[in-house]
Structures are given as C-alpha cells and as structure tokens.
C-alpha positions in Angstrom: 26.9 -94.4 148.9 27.9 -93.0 145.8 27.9 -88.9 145.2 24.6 -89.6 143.0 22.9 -92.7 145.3 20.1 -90.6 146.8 17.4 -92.5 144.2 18.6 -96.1 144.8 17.8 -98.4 147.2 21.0 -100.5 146.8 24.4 -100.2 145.7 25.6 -100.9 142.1 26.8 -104.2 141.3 31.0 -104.6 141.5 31.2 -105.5 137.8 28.7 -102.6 137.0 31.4 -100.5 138.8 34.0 -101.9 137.3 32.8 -101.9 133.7 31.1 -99.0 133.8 34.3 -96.9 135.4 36.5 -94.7 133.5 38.7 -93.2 136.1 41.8 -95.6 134.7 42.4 -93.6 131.7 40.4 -89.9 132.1 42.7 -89.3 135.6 44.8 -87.9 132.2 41.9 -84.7 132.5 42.4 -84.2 136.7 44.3 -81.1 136.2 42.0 -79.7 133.1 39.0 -80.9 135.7 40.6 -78.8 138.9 40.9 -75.5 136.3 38.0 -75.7 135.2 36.0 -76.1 138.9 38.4 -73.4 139.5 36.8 -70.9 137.6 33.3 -72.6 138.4 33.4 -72.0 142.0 35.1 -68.2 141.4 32.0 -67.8 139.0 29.4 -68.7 141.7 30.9 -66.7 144.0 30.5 -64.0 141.8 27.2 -64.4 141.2 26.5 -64.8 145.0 25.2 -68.2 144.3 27.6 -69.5 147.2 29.5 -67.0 149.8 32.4 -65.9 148.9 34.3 -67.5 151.8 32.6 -71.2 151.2 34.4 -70.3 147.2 37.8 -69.5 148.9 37.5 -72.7 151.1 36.8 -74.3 148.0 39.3 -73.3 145.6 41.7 -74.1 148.5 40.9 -77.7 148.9 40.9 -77.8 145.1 44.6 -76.7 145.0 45.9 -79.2 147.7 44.0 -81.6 145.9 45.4 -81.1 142.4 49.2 -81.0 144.6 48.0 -84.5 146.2 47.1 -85.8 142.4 50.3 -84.7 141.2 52.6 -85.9 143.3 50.7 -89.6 143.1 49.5 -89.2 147.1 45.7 -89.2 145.8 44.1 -92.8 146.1 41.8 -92.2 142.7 38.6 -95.2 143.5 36.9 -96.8 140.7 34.0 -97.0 143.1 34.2 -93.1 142.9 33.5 -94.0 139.1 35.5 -91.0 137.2 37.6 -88.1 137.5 35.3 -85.9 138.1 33.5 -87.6 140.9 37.4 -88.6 142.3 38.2 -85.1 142.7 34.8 -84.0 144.1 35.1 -87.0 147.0 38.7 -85.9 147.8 38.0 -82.3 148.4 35.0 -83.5 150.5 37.3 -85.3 152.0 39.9 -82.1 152.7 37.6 -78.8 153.3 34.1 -81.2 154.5 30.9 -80.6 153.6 31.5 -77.4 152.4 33.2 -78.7 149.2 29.6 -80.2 148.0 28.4 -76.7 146.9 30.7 -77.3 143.9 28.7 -78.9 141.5 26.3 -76.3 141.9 24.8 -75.1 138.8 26.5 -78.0 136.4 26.5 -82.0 135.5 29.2 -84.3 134.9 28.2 -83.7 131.2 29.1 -80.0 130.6 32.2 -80.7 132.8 33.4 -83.6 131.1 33.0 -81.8 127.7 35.1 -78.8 129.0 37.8 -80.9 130.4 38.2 -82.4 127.2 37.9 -79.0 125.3 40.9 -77.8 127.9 42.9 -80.8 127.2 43.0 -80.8 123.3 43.6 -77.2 123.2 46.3 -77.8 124.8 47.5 -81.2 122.5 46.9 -79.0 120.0 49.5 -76.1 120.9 52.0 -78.7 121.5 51.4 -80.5 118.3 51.7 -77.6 116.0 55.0 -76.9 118.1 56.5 -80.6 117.7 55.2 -79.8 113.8 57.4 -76.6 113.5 60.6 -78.6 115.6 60.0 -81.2 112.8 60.0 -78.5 109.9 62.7 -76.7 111.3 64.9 -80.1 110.8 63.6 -80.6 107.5 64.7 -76.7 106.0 68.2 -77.2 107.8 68.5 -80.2 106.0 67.4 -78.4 102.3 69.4 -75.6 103.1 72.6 -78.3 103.2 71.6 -80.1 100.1 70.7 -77.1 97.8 73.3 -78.5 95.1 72.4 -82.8 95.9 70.9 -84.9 93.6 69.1 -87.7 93.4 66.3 -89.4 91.4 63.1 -88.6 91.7 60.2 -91.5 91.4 57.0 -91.8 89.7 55.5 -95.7 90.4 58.7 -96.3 92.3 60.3 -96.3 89.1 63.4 -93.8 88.4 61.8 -90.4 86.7 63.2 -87.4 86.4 66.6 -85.7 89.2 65.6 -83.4 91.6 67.4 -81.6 94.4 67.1 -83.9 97.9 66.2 -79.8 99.0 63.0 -79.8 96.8 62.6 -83.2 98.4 62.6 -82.0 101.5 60.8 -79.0 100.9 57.7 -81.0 99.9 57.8 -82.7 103.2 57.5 -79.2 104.7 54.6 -78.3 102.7 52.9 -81.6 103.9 53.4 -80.2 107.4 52.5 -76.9 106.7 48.8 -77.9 105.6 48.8 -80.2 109.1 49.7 -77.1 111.3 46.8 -75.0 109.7 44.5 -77.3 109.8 45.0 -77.8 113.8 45.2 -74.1 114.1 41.9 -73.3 112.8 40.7 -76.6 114.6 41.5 -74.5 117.5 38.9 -72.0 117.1 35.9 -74.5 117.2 37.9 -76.5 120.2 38.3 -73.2 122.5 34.5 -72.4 123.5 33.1 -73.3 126.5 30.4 -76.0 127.4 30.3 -75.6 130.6 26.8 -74.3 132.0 25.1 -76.1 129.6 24.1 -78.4 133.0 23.2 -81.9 132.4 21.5 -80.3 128.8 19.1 -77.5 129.3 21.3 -75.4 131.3 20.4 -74.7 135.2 17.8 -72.4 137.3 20.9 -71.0 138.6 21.6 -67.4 138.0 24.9 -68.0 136.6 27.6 -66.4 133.9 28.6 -68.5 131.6 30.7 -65.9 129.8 32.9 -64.9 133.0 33.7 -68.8 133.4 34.8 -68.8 129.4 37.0 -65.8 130.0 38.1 -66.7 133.0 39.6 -70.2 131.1 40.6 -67.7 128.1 37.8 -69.0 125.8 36.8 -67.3 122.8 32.8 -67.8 123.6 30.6 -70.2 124.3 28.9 -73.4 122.9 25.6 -71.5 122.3 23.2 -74.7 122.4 22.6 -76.3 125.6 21.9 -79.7 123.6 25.0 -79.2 121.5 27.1 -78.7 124.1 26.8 -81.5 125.9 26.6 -84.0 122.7 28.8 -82.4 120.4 32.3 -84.4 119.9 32.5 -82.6 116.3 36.0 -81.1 117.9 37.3 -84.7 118.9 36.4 -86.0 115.6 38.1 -83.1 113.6 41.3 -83.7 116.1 41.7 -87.5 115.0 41.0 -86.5 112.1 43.7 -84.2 111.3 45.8 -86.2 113.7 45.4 -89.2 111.2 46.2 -86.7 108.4 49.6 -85.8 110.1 50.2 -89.6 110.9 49.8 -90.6 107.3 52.3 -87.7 106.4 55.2 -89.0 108.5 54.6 -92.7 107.9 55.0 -91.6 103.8 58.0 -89.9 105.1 58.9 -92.6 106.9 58.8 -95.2 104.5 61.3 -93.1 102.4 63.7 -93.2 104.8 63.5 -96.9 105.5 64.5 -97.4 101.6 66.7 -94.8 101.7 68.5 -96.3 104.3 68.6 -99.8 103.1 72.0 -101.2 101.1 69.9 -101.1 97.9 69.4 -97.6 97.7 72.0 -95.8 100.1 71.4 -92.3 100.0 71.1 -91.2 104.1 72.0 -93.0 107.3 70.4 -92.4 110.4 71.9 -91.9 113.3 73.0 -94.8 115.5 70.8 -93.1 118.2 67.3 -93.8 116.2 67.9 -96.9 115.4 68.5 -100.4 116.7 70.2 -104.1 116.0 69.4 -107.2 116.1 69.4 -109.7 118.5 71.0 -112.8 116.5 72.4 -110.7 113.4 75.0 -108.7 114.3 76.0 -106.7 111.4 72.2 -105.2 111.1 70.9 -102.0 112.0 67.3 -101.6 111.7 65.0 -97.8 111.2 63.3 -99.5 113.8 61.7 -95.5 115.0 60.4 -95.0 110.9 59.0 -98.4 110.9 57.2 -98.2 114.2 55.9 -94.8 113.1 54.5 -96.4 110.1 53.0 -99.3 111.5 51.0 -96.9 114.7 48.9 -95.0 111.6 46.5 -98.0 111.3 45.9 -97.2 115.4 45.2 -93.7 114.9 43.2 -94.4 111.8 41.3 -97.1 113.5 40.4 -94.2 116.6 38.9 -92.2 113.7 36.9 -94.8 112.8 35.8 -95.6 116.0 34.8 -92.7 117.4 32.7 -91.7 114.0 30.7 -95.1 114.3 30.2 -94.3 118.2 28.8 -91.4 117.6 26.5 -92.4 114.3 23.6 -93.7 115.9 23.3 -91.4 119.0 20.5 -89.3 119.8 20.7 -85.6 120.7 22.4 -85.1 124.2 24.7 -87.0 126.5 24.9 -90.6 126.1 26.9 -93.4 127.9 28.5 -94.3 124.7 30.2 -90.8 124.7 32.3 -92.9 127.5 34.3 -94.0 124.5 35.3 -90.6 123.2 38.4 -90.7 125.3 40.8 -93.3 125.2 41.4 -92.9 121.7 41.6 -89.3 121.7 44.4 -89.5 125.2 46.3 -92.7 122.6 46.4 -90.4 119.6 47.8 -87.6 121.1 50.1 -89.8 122.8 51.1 -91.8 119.9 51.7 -88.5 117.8 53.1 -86.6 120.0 55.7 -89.1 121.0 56.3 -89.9 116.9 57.0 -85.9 116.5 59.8 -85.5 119.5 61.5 -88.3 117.9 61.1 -87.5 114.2 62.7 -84.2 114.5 65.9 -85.3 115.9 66.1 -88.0 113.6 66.0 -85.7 110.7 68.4 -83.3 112.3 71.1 -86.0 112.7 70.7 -87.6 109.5 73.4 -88.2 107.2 73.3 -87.8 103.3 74.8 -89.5 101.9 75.6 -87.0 98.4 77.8 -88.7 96.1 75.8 -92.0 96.2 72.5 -90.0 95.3 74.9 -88.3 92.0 75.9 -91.8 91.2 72.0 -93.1 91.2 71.4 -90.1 88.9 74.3 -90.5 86.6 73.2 -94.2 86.0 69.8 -93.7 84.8 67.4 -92.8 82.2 66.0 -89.7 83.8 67.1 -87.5 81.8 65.4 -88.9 78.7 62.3 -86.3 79.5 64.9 -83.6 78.6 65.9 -85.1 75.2 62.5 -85.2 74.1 61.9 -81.4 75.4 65.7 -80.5 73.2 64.1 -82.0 70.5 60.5 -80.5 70.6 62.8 -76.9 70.9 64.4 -77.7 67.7 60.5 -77.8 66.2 60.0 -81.4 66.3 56.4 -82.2 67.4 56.4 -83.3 71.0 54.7 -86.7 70.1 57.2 -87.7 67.4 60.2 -86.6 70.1 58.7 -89.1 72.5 58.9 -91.9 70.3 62.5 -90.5 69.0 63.7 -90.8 72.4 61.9 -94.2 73.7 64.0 -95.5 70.8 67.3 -94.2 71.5 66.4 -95.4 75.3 66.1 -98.9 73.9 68.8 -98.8 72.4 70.9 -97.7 74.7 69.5 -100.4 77.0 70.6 -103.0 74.5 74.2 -101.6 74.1 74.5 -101.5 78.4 75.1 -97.7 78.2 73.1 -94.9 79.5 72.7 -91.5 77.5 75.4 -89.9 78.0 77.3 -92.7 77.7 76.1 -92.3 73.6 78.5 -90.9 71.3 76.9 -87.9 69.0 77.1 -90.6 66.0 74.8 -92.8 67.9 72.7 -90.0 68.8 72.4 -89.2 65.1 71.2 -92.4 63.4 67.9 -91.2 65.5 67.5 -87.7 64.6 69.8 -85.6 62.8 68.8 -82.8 65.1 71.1 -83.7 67.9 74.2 -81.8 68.6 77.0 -81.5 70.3 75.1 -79.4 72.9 73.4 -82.4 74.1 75.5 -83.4 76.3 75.4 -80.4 78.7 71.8 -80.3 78.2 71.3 -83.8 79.3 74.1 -83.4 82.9 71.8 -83.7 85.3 72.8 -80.2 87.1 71.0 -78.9 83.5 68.1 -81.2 84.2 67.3 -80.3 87.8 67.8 -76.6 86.8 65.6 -76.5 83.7 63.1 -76.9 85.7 62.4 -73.2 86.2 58.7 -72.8 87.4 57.4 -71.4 90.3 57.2 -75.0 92.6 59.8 -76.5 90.5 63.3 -78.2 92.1 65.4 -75.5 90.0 68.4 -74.4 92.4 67.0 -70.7 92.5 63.4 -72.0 93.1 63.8 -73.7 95.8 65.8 -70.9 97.0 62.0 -69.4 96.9 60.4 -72.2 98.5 62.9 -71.8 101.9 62.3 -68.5 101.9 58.5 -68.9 102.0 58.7 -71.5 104.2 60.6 -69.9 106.9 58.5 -66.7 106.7 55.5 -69.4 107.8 57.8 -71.0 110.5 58.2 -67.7 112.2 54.2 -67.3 112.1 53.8 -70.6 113.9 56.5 -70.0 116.2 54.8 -66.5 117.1 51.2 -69.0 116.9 52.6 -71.2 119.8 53.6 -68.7 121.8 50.5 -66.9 122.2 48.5 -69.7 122.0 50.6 -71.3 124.8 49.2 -68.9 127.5 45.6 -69.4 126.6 46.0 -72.9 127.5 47.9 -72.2 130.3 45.3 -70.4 132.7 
C-alpha cells in the first residue's frame, strides 16, 4: 500500500510506477529533504502540534536515516515513488509509527519546492566559488603577460595588438557579470516554500517563519499558490548557468586555435589534454572542446524547462516532475567544466615570442598610420584612404609597414616622417591606447587592480554564504 493509497481500491499499475517515479535522479535532494523535515518536525514541536518527545524520536530516525543514505545502506524503492516518500517509509521503518506524524502540516509540493530551493542555494555558492578559482587563474596569467603581444581580431581577421593581459582581463569581466548575476539570483532562491501545504497552506497552527530561520532563509514565499508553482528560481539558474556556459565555450574555442600549429601562441598542459589512438604525434584540447560542445545541453535544459512550464495552470502540476533532471545535469555539467577550467588556465603556457612575431607580421598597425596622419591635420577620411593605399602596396611589394622605407612612405603623403617608425612598433600601438578600458600597459594595470578588489568581495561572498547553506 502506498503512503497515499487510502482512496484506492487497487494498486497502481507497474509501468505507472515505473514511469511515473522519480526517485532515480531526485535521491540527489535526500540530504536537502532530511534538513528540511529537520526543521519541520523542530517547528511542530514548537508549536505543540506533536509532543516534543514524538519530535526528538523523530529527528533521531531522521539522522540514522540520512547516515544509512549516505553510506549507500538505504534500499531507495521506486515503488516508494520519490525521495520524499523514500525517506518517510525508511524512518517508518526505524522509529515505527511514530515517524508518520512528520508530514503533518505539509504536501510533497511545498517540500519538494524547498528541497530544491536548498539545493541550488547551495550550487549556487559553489559556482560563484569555481567562478572566482577560475578568475583567479585568469589575473595570474595577466599579471605574467603585462608586456606580451599578440593580435587582436575583429571577424577573425588580424586588427589591431593588444596585450594577452587585456585579453585575459576581458575574460574576467565576462565572469564577473556571471558571479553577480548568481549572487543576486540568490536572494529570490533563499525563501522558503515550505507551509504553503499542498497550495492553500494547512489548518495547522504552524510558523512558517521559525522553519525559514531555522534553514537560514531570508523570508518566505508569501503566496501559497506561488509557492508551490513557482520554478521562476530554476529558470533564472539555467538561465544564467547557460550564460556562464556560453562564456567558457567562447573562451574555449580561443584556446583550441590558439593551441593549434596555425596559430601557436599557448600550450596546454599535457594534463588537460589527450592523444590519439592511431595518430601518435597528436595532442588534442580535448577538455576546451568538450566544454564547447556540453553548451547546446545546458541551453537545450533552458529551453526545456521554459516550454514545460508555458502552458501550466496555477499550482502544482505533474509536469513540474520535469523541473529536475536538467537543473541536477546543469549544475553537474558546469560545475565539473569550472574545476577543470581553472587548472587548465593556471598551467597554461604562453607562448610570447610567437605572439610578437604574429604581431610583427601584420597590418595591424595600419589604424595607427591613419590616426599619425589625422594628428598632422589631415582629415580622418582622406588618412583612411592614404593608408588603405600604402597597405596595398605594401601587399604587392611582400613587405609589411615597417618593412617600408620613409621614401616609400612618401610617394603617399609627404606628411610622414621619420618618427613613424616608433609610432608604428607595436609596443607604441598597444600603448597608445590610453583610455579608461583600453589594453595600454598602465590601464590594464587599472583593470587588475579593480578586478582583484572584486575577487576579494566574492571570496568574503562565499564565505558567508557558505554557512547559510550549510544549516
């Protein structure tokens, strides 16, 4: 007889127990499900809805049972349907009868949307701590490459030089914007359903504020309806999740063509990477590629769980089954991308003098001809065409700019001096660029600066956040 049978005359059909089930992938919520009965039963005790030695009995069995979970000596049924109903049959099971008087004064729907609430908090605190590991790696390596160079790209085509720092730095700014928005995600994640009852709360005298503190919630869910249909918080995690995903598999696809004999510049560690079975000579970014091809998955759990949830009316829904596994497979899938992602970044070679040699054999610099010109009074729009000129030439004769001597320079404007040639090193270029956000040497100094003052910030975020989660 199931938990819930009283109403039926007959049991459920096996492949009505086995489709219907859940229990294979929301076990992930039994210890988020044990802390939260936890404070339940404390709460009831309080508010003498159950004597205070049937709660102690309780809470007991509850702990044996999340010991017995943990250690894999709990047989979880899919008869028993769920997590939920698993953990309520085995503490039956350990303390009797007694251990019925638990689901007093709540449904499965206000539990299940506070185990997930407790679980995502908690994704969320270690997320925006794998996000500061990973930034962390990303200002060690721009505080080692203040003075490289390499091109920078516009259409994948060579553009203008900027320092592999300010590179780097953007990447960290990226991040920066993912850890904020998964901070104040936290806020609408951290108030408690749980009360709410199946969705018009209970006859029960309890308090649903001492069970929010006691889990270290900010509040409540105010709406009884909302509380047990709202998955705003799940969608706004994949969400942002898919945000942070796109982020490293743009990241990620630098450092596969970075990496590749074509272009040169880094080479990651043997440790991140792997061969190839027939081809012995290779070694593949086989981690960056991977990353890159697991965003369509996380993108696709957006998706999914937006159309789930178009069509439902108000209040709990069998549907909302499907709010899960996604949610469990993106945090799994990012969080697993982040560990590694830091490290990789952290061991990652430059490779300098190939980037200066990319640089030194390019038009980049042509930008900066036309701006030497327009300082000398010519109108910008006659300077572009001045210098898309002298670029085709230049092209013709197989040389690059500096590569021109001044009497070449000349025969396209007799503005051009001897100065050119320091004006156009591309130590002058990457420096010239003295704006606030700009890959000048002394601006990116600024960027660092700003960026670390952050990193502490988060660091201090995680840290207090951490023991909210941990009750």
């Amino acid at each position: 007889m199931k938990l819930w049978g009283g109403r039926f005359t007959k049991p459920t059909n096996e492949l009505v127990d086995e489709y219907t089930a859940s229990i294979s992938f929301d076990q992930k919520l039994a210890q988020y499900d044990i802390q939260g009965s936890l404070a339940h039963v404390e709460m009831l005790s309080k508010c003498g809805i159950i004597p205070a030695g049937d709660a102690d009995t309780i809470k007991n069995g509850l702990k044996v049972v999340a010991k017995k979970i943990a250690n894999g000596e709990a047989e979880l049924s899919e008869e028993n349907e769920d997590i939920h109903m698993n953990v309520e049959k085995l503490l039956i099971e350990e303390v009797g009868a007694v251990g019925g008087k638990l689901h007093t004064g709540r449904s499965r729907n206000d539990q299940v949307a506070l185990d997930m609430r407790l679980y995502l908090r908690d994704t969320i605190v270690t997320m925006v701590d794998l996000l500061v590991k990973l930034q962390e790696a990303l200002l060690g390596q721009a505080k080692m490459n203040l003075d490289t160079i390499l091109p920078g790209y516009t259409h994948l085509q060579r553009a203008q030089p900027v320092l592999f720092a300010h590179h780097m730095m953007a990447y960290v700014s990226m991040f920066e914007r993912d850890i904020e928005r998964l901070q104040d995600s936290f806020k609408r994640v951290n108030r408690s359903p749980l009360g709410a009852g199946a969705l018009a709360g209970t006859t029960f005298p309890i308090d649903r504020q001492y069970v929010a503190e006691q889990l270290h919630f900010d509040g409540v869910v105010e709406n009884s309806l909302d509380a047990v249909s709202d998955r705003d918080f799940v969608v706004e995690f994949l969400s942002n999740a898919s945000l942070i995903i796109m982020h490293l598999s743009r990241l990620s696809e630098e450092l596969v063509q970075w990496s590749s004999a074509e272009f040169n510049f880094i080479e990651l560690d043997d440790a991140f990477c792997t061969g190839s079975s027939m081809m012995p000579q290779k070694k593949n970014p086989d981690v960056a590629e991977l990353v890159r091809g697991k965003t369509g998955r996380v993108f696709g759990h957006l998706i999914g769980m937006l159309t789930t949830l178009k069509g439902l009316p108000i209040a709990y829904n069998k549907d909302m089954q499907e709010d899960k596994e996604g949610m469990f497979d993106t945090a799994d899938t990012l969080k697993g991308a982040l560990a590694l992602f830091a490290p990789m970044i952290q061991t990652m070679e430059v490779k300098k003098e190939n980037m200066y040699q990319a640089v030194a054999k390019d038009f980049s610099n042509a930008t900066d001809l036309a701006d030497y010109l327009v300082n000398k009074e010519m109108p910008f729009r006659e300077a572009h065409a001045v210098v898309g000129q002298t670029v085709l030439y230049a092209i013709e004769q197989g040389k690059f700019l500096l590569d021109l001597n001044i009497e070449e320079f000349k025969q396209f404007s007799s503005l051009i001096e001897e100065d050119i040639y320091q004006v156009l090193a591309p130590e002058t270029v990457v420096n010239a660029r003295d704006v606030v956000g700009g890959t000048a040497k002394n601006r990116v100094e600024e960027q660092i600066q700003s960026a670390e003052n952050r990193w502490s910030e988060n660091q201090q975020w995680v840290e207090e956040f951490a023991e909210k989660v941990n009750v």
